[in-house]
C-alpha positions as CSV (number, residue, x, y, z in Angstrom):
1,X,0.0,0.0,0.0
2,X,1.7,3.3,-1.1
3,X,1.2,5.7,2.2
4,X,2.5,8.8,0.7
5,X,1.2,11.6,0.4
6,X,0.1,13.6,-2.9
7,X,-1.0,16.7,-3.7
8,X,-1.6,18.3,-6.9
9,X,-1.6,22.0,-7.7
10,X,-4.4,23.8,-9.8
11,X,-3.9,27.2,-10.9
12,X,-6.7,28.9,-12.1
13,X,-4.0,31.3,-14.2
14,X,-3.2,27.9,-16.1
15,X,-6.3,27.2,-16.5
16,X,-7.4,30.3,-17.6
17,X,-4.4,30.3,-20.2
18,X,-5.0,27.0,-21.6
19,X,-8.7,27.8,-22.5
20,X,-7.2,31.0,-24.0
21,X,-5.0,28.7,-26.7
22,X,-7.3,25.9,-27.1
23,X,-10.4,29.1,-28.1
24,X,-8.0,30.5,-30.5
25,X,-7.2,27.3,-31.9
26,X,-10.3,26.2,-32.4
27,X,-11.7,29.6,-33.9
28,X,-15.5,29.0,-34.0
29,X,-15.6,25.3,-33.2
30,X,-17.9,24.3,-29.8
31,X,-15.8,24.4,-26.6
32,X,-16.7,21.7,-24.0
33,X,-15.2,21.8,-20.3
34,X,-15.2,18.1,-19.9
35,X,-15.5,18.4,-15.2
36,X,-15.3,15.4,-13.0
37,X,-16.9,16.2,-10.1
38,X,-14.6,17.0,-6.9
39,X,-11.5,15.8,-9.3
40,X,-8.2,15.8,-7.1
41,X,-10.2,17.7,-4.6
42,X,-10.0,20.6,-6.9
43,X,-14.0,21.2,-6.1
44,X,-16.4,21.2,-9.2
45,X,-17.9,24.0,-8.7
46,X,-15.0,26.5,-8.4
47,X,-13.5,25.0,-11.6
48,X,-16.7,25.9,-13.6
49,X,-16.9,29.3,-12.3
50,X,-13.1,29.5,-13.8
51,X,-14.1,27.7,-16.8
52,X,-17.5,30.4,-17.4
53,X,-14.9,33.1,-16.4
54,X,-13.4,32.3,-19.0
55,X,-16.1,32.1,-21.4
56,X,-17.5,29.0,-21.3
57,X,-20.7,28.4,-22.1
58,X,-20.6,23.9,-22.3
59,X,-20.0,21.5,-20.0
60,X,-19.8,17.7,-19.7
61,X,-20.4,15.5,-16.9
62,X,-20.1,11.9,-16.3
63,X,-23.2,11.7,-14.0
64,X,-26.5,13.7,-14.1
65,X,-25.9,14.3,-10.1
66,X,-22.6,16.1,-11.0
67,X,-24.6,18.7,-13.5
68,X,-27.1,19.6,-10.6
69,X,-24.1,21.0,-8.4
């Protein structure tokens, strides 16, 4: 059993960047934030407030719980 601990860093700047390039790229092509619910902690709902910051308008969920948050 591994009992070390991890941790993983989210920043929202990175975030906000990345959806920057991949809206240029992609010009006037449909932009979905794919959002696992709670993924590495990172909290769902704070990452779609980023992601609509940003401009996004379409999102994907796994689960029809995890659209209702």
């Amino acid at each position: 059993m591994d009992n070390h601990v991890k941790r993983y860093i989210v920043e929202k700047d990175k975030i906000v960047s990345n959806i920057s390039v991949i809206k240029n790229h992609v010009k006037e092509a449909m932009v979905y934030a794919v959002v696992k619910c709670d993924g590495y902690g990172t909290g769902c709902r704070n990452l779609v407030r980023v992601c609509a910051d940003s401009g996004l308008r379409r999102f994907a969920v796994t689960e029809v719980r995890e659209a209702q948050i």
